[in-house]
C-alpha positions in Angstrom: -34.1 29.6 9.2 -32.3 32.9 9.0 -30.8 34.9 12.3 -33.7 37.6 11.5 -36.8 34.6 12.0 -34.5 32.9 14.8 -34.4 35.9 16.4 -38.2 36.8 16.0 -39.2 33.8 17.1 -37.0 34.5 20.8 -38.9 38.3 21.1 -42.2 36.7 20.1 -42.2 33.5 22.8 -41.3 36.2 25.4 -43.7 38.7 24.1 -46.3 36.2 24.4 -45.5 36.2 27.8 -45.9 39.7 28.3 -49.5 39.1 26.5 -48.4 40.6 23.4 -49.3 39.2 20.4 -47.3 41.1 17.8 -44.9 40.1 15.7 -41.9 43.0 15.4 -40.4 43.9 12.1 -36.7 44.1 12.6 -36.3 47.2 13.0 -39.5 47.9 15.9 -38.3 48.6 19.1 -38.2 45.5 21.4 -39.2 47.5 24.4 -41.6 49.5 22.7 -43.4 46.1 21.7 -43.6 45.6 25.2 -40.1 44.0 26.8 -38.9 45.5 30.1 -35.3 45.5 31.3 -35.5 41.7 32.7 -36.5 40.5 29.6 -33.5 42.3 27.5 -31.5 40.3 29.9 -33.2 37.0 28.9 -32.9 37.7 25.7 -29.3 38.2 25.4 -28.9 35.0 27.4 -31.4 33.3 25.1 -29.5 34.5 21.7 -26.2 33.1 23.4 -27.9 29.7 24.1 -29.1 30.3 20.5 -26.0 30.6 18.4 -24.0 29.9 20.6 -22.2 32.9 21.2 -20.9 34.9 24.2 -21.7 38.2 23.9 -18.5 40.2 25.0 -19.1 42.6 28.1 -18.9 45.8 26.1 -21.4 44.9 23.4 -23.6 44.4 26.1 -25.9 47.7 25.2 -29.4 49.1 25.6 -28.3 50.0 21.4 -27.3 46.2 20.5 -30.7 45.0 21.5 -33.2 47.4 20.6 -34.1 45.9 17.7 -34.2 42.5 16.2 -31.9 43.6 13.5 -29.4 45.3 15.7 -29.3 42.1 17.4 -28.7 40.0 14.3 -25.7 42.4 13.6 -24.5 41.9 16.7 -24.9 38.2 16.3 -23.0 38.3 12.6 -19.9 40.0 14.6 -19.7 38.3 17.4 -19.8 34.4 15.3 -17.2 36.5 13.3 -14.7 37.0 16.0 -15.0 33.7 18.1 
């Protein structure tokens, strides 16, 4: 499974919990779809548990998880620099 469906498949399960049932492309907004602030927080927690990653302090931005892609960017650079 790439980052892009791993990814997807974290926004969807919490989306679902929202009682949205849309899928978002990569590039759809995440709070647009229907995330609050909370949820941006449990999602960045969920993508460490994920990949096991640590997201570093200052690439903790509204920008870095707006979208599914932006997120699997900021997933590809963070792997890169642990």
């Amino acid at each position: 499974m790439s980052s892009i469906e791993r990814i997807t498949a974290i926004a969807v399960r919490m989306l679902v919990k929202r009682g949205v049932n849309t899928i978002p492309a990569a590039g759809d907004n995440l709070r647009d779809a229907g995330l609050t602030s909370l949820d941006m927080v449990n999602l960045m927690l969920a993508i460490e548990g994920e990949f096991d990653i640590e997201v570093p302090q200052s690439a903790m931005t509204p920008e870095n998880f707006d979208t599914v892609a932006a997120i699997a960017n900021l997933v590809s650079v963070t792997a890169k620099a642990a």
